[in-house]
N, C-alpha and C positions, 0 to 999 in steps of 0.2 A: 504494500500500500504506500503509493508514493505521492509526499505532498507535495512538493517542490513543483511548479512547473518550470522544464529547465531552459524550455525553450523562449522562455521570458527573458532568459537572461544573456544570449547572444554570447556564449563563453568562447572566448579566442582560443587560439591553441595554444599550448605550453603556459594555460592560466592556473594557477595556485590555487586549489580550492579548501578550504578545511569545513569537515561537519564535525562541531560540536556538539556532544550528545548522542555519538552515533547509532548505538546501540547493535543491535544484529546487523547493520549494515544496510538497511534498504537503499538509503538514496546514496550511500557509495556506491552499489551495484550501478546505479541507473545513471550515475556519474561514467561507472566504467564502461557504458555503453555509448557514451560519447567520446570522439577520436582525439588524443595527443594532450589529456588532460595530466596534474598531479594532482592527486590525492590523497588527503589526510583524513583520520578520523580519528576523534579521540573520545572516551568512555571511562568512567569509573568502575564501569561492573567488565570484570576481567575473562567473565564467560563470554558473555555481551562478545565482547574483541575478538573471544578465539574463532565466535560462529562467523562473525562478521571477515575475518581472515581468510576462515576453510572459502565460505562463500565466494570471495573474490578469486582464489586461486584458482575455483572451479566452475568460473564463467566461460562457457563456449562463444561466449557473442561480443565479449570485453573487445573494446578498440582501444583501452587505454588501460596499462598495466603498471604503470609510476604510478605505485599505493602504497600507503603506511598507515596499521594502525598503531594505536598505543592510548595506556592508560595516562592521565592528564584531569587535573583539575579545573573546571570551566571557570571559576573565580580565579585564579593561577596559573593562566595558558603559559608552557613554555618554549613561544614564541616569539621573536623579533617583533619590536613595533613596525605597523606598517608593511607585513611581508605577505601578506595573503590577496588577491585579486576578488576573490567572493569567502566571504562566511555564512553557514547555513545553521540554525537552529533551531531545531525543529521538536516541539514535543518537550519542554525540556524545563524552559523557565516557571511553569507553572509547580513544579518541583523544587522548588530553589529558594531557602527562606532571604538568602542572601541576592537578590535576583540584578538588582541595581548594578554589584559589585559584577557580576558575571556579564552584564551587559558593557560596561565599561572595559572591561577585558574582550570583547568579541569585537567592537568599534576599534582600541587601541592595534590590533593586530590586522585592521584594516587599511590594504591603502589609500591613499587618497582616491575618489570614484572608484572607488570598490563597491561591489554589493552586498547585500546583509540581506538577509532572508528568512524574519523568525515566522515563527509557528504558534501557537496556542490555542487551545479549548476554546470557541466561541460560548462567549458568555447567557447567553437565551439556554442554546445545549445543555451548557452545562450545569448551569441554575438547576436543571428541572432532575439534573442525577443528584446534587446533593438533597433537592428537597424528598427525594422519594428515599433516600438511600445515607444514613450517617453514616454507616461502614464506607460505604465509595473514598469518602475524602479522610475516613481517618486508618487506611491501610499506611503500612508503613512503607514508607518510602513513594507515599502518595503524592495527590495534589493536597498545597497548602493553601493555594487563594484562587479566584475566576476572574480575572479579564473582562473591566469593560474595555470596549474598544476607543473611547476616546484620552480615557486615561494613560493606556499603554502607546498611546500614539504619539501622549505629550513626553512619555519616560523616554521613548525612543530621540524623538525630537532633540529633547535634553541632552544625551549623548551624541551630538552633532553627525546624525542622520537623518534624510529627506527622503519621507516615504514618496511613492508614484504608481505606486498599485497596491489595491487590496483584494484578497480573492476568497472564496469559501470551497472548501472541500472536503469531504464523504458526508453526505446528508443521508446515504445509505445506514451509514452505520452508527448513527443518532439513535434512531428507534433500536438500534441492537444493546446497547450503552442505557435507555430508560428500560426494556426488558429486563436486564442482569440487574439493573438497580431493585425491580419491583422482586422477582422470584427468587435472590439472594445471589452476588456476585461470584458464590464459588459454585451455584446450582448448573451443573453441565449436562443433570440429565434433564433436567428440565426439554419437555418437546417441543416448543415454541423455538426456546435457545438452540437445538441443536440441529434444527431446521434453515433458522434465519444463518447460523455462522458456518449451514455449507454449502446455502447462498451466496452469501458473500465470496468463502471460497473459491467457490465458482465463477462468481463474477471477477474475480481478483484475478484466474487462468486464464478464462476464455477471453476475458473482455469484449461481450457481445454489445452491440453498436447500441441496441434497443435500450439495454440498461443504462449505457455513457449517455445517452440522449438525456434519458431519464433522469438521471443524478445532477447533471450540470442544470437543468432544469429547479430541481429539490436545491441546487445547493446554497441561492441565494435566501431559502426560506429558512432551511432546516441542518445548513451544511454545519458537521461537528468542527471543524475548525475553522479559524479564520488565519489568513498568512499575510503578511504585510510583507510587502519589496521595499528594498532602501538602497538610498545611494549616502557616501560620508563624503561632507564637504561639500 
């Protein structure tokens, strides 16, 4: 499930990319389907890295094989100021009681006109899991706050970044996220739950035209995340 649209961002070749937060590696894989890039990723969870490694190693369709991951603190990147071409963050800050701090470190490692590209739980979505579900937001190593979007606009702002797009995406898997909220987040036998998530499934291999229609459609209503694009400086 990949949030990034990459093609937004017109990536040159031999561009610097690093995703903060990588976790299993989605949008490095989808990176490494784009030709003559480098790639970084970096994660605190050290399983997270090893999937996100095997993964890469064993892309038959990778155009771009300059990749590194490693474990790295997002408040603590260690990186050169100014050495990166895009940063992506995706999924991530909403995790992070220190989030300001982590932000300033993803801007600082940015060049000048570089891109920035974070991610978060749209706030509507996301309201309607905590209200059905206090487990949702007090698992450990959960989400600790919800995003409004004009709020996180001015934080951005603040660390001398110029958003230029905003976009919403899976509104598919909103109503799959208030489901697990209402029948209990660890309930998988649940038949509702185990229907809708090999739907999804499904729609995540095949990627059939009628569903994308569908979802870009849903995702200005209902879409689970919301991704703001940035430029620094």
């Amino acid at each position: 499930m990949v949030t990034v649209d990459f093609h937004e961002l017109k990536l040159r070749p031999n561009s610097l990319i690093l995703d903060a937060g990588c976790g299993s590696g989605r949008h490095l894989r989808a990176l490494a389907k784009l030709p003559d890039l480098k790639i970084i990723g970096i994660d605190r969870n050290g399983s997270d890295l090893n999937d996100a490694l095997t993964a890469l190693k064993n892309m038959p369709d990778a155009l771009s094989d300059n990749y590194l991951v490693s474990c790295a603190d997002i408040k603590n990147l260690p990186f050169a100021s100014a050495s990166f071409d895009c940063v992506i963050c995706s999924e991530v800050l909403e995790h992070i009681p220190e989030h300001e701090n982590a932000l300033k470190e993803l801007v600082r490692i940015l060049k000048p006109q570089g891109d920035l590209v974070v991610s978060v739980p749209r706030y509507f979505t996301e309201k309607i899991c905590w209200l059905i579900s206090t487990a949702y937001h007090n698992e450990e190593g959960g989400h600790v706050r919800i995003y409004k979007k004009k709020k996180l606009q001015k934080m951005l702002a603040n660390q001398g970044v110029k958003c230029w797009k905003i976009n919403y995406k899976h509104a598919l898997h909103a109503p799959y996220w208030w489901l697990k909220c209402l029948v209990g987040l660890k309930n998988e036998k649940n038949v509702f739950i185990r229907y809708y998530k090999k739907f999804l499934e499904w729609d995540i291999m095949s990627k059939p035209r009628s569903v994308r229609v569908m979802e870009s459609i849903l995702n200005p209503l209902i879409g689970k995340s919301i991704v703001f694009y940035l430029k620094k400086g």
